[in-house]
C-alpha positions in Angstrom: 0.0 0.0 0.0 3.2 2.8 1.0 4.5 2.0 -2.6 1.2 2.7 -4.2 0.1 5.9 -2.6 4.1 7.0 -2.7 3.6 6.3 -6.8 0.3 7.9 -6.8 1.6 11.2 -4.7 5.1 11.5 -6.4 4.0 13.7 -9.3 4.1 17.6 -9.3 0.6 17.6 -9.7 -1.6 16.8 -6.8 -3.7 13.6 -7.7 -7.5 14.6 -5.6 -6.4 18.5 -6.5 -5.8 21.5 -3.7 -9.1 22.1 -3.3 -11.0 20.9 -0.4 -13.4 17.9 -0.4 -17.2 19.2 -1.4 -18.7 17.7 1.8 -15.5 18.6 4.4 -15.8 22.2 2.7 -19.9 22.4 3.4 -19.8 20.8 7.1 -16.2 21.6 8.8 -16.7 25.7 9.2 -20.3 24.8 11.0 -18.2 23.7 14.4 -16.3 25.6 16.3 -12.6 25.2 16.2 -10.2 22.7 17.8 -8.0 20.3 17.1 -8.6 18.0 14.4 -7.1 14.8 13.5 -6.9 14.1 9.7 -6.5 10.4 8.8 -5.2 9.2 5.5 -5.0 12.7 4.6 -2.5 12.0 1.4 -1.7 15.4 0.3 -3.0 17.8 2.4 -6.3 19.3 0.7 -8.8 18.9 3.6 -6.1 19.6 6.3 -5.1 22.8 5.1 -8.5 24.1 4.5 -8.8 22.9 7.5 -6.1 25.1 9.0 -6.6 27.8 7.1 -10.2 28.0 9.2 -8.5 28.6 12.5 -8.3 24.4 13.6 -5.2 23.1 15.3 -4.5 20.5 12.8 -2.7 17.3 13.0 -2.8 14.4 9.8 -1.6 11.1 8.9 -0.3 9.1 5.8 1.7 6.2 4.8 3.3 8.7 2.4 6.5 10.5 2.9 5.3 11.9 -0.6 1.9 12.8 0.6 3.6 14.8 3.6 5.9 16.5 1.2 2.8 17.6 -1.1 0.8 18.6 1.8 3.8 20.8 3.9 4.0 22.5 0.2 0.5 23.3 -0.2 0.3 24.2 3.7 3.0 27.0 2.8 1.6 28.2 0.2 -1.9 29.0 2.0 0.7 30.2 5.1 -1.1 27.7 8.0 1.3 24.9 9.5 -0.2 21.8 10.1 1.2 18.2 11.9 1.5 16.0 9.4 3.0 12.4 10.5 4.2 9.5 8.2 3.5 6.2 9.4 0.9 3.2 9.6 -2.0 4.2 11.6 -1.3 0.7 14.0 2.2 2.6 15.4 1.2 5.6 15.8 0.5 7.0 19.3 -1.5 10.2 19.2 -3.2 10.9 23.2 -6.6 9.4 24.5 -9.4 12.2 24.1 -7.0 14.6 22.4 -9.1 15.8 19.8 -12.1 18.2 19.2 -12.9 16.6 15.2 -11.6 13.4 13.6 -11.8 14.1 9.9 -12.0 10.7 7.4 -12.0 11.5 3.8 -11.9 8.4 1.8 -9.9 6.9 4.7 -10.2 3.2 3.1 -8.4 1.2 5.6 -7.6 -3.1 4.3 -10.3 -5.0 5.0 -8.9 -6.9 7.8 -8.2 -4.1 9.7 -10.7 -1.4 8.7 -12.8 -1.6 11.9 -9.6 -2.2 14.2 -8.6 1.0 12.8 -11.7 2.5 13.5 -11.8 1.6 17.0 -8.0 2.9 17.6 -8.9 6.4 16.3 -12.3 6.7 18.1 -10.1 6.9 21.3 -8.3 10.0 20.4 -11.1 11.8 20.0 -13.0 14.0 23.0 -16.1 13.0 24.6 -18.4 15.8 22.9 -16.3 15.3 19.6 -17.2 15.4 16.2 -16.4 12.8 13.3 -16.9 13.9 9.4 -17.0 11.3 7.1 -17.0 10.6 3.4 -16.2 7.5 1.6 -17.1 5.2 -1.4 -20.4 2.8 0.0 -20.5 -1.0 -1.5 -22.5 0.4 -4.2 -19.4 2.0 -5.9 -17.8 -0.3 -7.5 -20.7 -0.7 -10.7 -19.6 3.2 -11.0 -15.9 2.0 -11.1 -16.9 -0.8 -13.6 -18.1 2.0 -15.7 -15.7 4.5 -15.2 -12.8 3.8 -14.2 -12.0 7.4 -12.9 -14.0 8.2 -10.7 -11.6 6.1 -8.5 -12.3 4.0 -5.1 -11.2 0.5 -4.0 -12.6 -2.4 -6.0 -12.4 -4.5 -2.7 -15.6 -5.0 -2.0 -14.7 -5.2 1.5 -12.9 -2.0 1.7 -15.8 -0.1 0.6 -18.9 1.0 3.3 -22.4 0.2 4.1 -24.9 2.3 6.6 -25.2 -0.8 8.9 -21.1 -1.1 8.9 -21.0 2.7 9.9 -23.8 2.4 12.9 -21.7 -0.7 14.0 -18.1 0.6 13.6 -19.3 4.1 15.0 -21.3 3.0 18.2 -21.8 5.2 20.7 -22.0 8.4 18.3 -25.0 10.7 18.3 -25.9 10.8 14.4 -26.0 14.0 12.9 -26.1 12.9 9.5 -25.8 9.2 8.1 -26.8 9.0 4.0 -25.7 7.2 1.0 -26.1 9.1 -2.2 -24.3 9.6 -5.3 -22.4 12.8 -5.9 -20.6 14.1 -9.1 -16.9 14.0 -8.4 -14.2 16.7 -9.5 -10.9 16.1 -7.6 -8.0 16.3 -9.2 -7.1 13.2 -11.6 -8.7 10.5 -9.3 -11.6 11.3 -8.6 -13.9 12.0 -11.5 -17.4 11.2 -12.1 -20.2 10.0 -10.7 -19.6 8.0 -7.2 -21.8 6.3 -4.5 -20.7 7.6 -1.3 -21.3 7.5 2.4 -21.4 10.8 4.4 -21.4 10.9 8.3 -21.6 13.4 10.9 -21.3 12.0 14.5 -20.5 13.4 17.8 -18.9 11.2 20.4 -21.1 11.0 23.1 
């Protein structure tokens, strides 16, 4: 998986785009600010807008390439953010540290993926808030039909609403949908996707 995302993020050009995920973008600037956990945050699009709203923001990425693109965009919009390389099973961020947990197509291997779920859901505050967007189980037809629009085609990697409610107990939801959105980000992600989207706040 490091070689892949290292071969994906090793280009000048950055492979979602700078902008800001459509959802994070819509749903981040309604909370108040805090510190924020990014996970799987590649190259830095969603942390730095973060940032660049006031949050304290920290990320993580199997990518040294992804940190490299994301501490260059980060300058260039002149916030700093804390941006970590490593597998999310070593890392050692503090219990209850964190006022948002951010997942933007944070697709985790199946064997892991709710392990890893379970391990960031302790760094976040009681009272916290989780924003989520991934591909759902119904993505991969959209894959089959066009292959840019992007997403895993492990079955198992992608999400159902019953996998969320399971994997995310103990959240009050805010928002829990599956719908299909037109995607423009970057090279990647183009097209029209079947996604998951997910506002909780720890109880």
């Amino acid at each position: 998986m490091k070689a892949h995302w290292d071969e994906r993020y090793s280009s000048e050009d950055f492979a979602y785009g700078e902008n800001p995920n459509v959802f994070l973008k819509e749903t981040m600037p309604q909370f108040n600010t805090g510190k924020a956990l990014f996970a799987a945050e590649g190259e830095g699009r969603n942390a730095v807008f973060a940032a660049c709203l006031g949050w304290d923001v920290s990320a993580f990425d199997l990518s040294e390439f992804g940190k490299m693109k994301a501490e260059k965009l980060a300058k260039k919009n002149q916030v700093s953010i804390d941006y970590t390389v490593g597998d999310i099973q070593t890392l050692a961020y503090d219990v209850n540290s964190f006022d948002a947990l951010v997942m933007i197509y944070a697709h985790f291997p199946s064997s892991i993926k709710s392990k890893c779920h379970q391990q960031l859901i302790t760094y976040l505050k009681p009272g916290g808030i989780i924003i989520f967007e991934a591909f759902s189980k119904n993505h991969l037809k959209h894959n089959s039909e066009n292959p840019k629009v992007g997403g895993p085609k492990d079955f198992n990697q992608l999400f159902s609403l019953e996998e969320i409610k399971k994997d995310f107990q103990g959240f009050e939801i805010i928002e829990l949908i599956e719908t299909e959105v037109e995607l423009s980000e970057g090279s990647f992600h183009v097209g029209l996707g079947s996604v998951i989207r997910f506002i909780g706040r720890k109880e």
